[in-house]
Structure formats: C-alpha cells, structure tokens
C-alpha positions as semicolon CSV with decimal commas, in nm:
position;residue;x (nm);y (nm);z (nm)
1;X;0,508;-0,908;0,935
2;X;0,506;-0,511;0,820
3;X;0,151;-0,348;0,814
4;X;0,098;-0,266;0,460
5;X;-0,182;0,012;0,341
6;X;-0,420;-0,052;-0,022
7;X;-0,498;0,239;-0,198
8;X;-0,814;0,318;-0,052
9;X;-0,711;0,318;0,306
10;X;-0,427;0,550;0,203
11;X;-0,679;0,803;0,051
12;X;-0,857;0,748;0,332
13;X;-0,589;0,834;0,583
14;X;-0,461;1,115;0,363
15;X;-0,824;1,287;0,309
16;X;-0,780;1,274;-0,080
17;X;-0,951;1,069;-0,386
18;X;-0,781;0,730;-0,418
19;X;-0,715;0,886;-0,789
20;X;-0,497;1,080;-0,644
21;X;-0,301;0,809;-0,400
22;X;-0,269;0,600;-0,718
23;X;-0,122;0,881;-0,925
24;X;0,138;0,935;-0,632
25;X;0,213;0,556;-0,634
26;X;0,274;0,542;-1,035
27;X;0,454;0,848;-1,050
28;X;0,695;0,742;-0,721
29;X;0,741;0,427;-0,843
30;X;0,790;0,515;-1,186
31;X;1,112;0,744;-1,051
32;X;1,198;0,458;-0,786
33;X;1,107;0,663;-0,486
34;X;0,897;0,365;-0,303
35;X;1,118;0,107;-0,078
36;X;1,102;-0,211;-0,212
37;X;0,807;-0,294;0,105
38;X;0,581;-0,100;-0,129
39;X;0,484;-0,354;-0,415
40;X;0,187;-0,402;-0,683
41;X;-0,005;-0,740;-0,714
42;X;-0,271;-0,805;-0,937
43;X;-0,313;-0,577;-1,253
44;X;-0,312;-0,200;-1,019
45;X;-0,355;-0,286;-0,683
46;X;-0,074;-0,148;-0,461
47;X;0,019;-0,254;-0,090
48;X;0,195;0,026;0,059
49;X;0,451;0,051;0,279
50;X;0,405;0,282;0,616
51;X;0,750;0,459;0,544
52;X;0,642;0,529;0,201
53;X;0,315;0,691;0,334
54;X;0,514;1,036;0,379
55;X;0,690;1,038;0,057
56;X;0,311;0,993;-0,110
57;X;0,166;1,299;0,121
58;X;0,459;1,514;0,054
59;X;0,383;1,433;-0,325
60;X;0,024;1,547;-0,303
61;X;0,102;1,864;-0,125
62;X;0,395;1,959;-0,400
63;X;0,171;1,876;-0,660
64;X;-0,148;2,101;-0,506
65;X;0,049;2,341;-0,437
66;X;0,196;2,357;-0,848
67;X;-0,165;2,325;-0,924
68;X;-0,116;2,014;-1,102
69;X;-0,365;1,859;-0,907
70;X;-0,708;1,954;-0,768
71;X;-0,897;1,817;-0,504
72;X;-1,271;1,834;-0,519
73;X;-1,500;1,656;-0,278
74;X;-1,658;1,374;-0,457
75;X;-1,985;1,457;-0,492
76;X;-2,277;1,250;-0,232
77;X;-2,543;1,062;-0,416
78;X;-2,870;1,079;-0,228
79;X;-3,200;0,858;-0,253
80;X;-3,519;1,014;-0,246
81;X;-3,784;0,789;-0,134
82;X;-4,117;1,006;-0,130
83;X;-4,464;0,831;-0,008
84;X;-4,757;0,923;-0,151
85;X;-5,079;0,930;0,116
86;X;-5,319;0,710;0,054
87;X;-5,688;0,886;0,086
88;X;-5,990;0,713;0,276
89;X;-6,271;0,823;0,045
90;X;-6,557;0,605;0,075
C-alpha cells in the first residue's frame, strides 16, 4: 500500500501554510499535473501522493518567486495567566 500525505503534513514537510499546499493541489490538479495516486475524498481533503510532493514544492517556489504568493509566519497566540498576591492583613 503507497504512503499517502494530507494537506497538513505536506505543509508541514514543506515549511509553508496548508493554504498554500491546497492552492498547489487545486491548481495541479486543475491542469492534470497530479498522478492519479494523488486523489480528493470528502468535500477538500486531499491524500497526496509522494511523487507528487516535488511537483507541489516546485509550484510554491515558481509561484514565490513571481510573487504570486507570500509566505508569512502565522502569527503565535499566547495565554497570559497573571496571579494576583493575596495580602495577609489582619
């Protein structure tokens, strides 16, 4: 059975938003550049292929380097928890 990679674990692997990875996948597949191991189930979710995992890289750096696409870090959301002391007075 072939290994097949979700979305997330492709932006994962590839350091980019899985925005991104699913752009690559709807634009490939929309000009029939995936194998036919690369396949959608559900509504959007996409198991991909490991010889389509170049073709999806080498689609993200064309498309940075057109500056059709930028990649920002997403950005951290932090908790604050902050204790108050509580005062002995007598």
């Amino acid at each position: 059975m072939t290994t097949r990679f979700s979305l997330s674990e492709l932006a994962e692997m590839l350091h980019v938003p899985v925005g991104v990875v699913r752009r690559a996948v709807d634009d490939l597949d929309k000009e029939g550049q995936l194998t036919a191991e690369s396949f959608v189930y559900g509504d959007r979710n996409w198991r991909v292929a490991p010889s389509d995992t170049k073709r999806i890289a080498q689609w993200i750096d064309a498309k940075k380097a057109a500056g059709d696409i930028t990649l920002t870090a997403e950005k951290r959301r932090i908790k604050r928890k902050q204790i108050n002391p509580v005062t002995d007075e007598p």
